[in-house]
Steps between C-alpha positions, in 0.01 A plus 500: 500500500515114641189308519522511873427841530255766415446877447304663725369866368341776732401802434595743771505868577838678440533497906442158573771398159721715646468361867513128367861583343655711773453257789574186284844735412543563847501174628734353266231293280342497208118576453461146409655343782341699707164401341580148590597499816142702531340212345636272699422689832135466365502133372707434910270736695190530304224807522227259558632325738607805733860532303636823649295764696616711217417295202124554587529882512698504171182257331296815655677792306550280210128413452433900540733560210323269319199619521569910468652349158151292407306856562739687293479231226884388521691798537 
């Protein structure tokens, strides 16, 4: 891999791998472009700073996950 780019690793429930793949497949990218233009939705229209109505709703859910993964230590 080039120095101007990194890995990113997740570790995600068979469902949510699956879903990741098919709608990157059915819109004609890859995962990682897809990931970028994510990124750069974020970095453009940032969470903090009101970003997208949906971007804060997404931050929700995601900090739920995270934290029904703390109380079952990872898993």
């Amino acid at each position: 891999m080039s120095d101007d780019r990194k890995a990113i690793h997740a570790y995600l429930t068979v469902e949510s791998h699956d879903v990741w793949h098919e709608v990157s497949e059915d819109a004609g990218v890859s995962l990682s472009g897809f990931l970028e233009a994510l990124a750069a939705d974020m970095k453009e229209h940032p969470p903090e700073d009101g970003g997208h109505p949906r971007w804060n709703d997404i931050l929700k859910s995601a900090r739920k996950i995270d934290a029904q993964r703390r109380r079952r230590g990872g898993r």
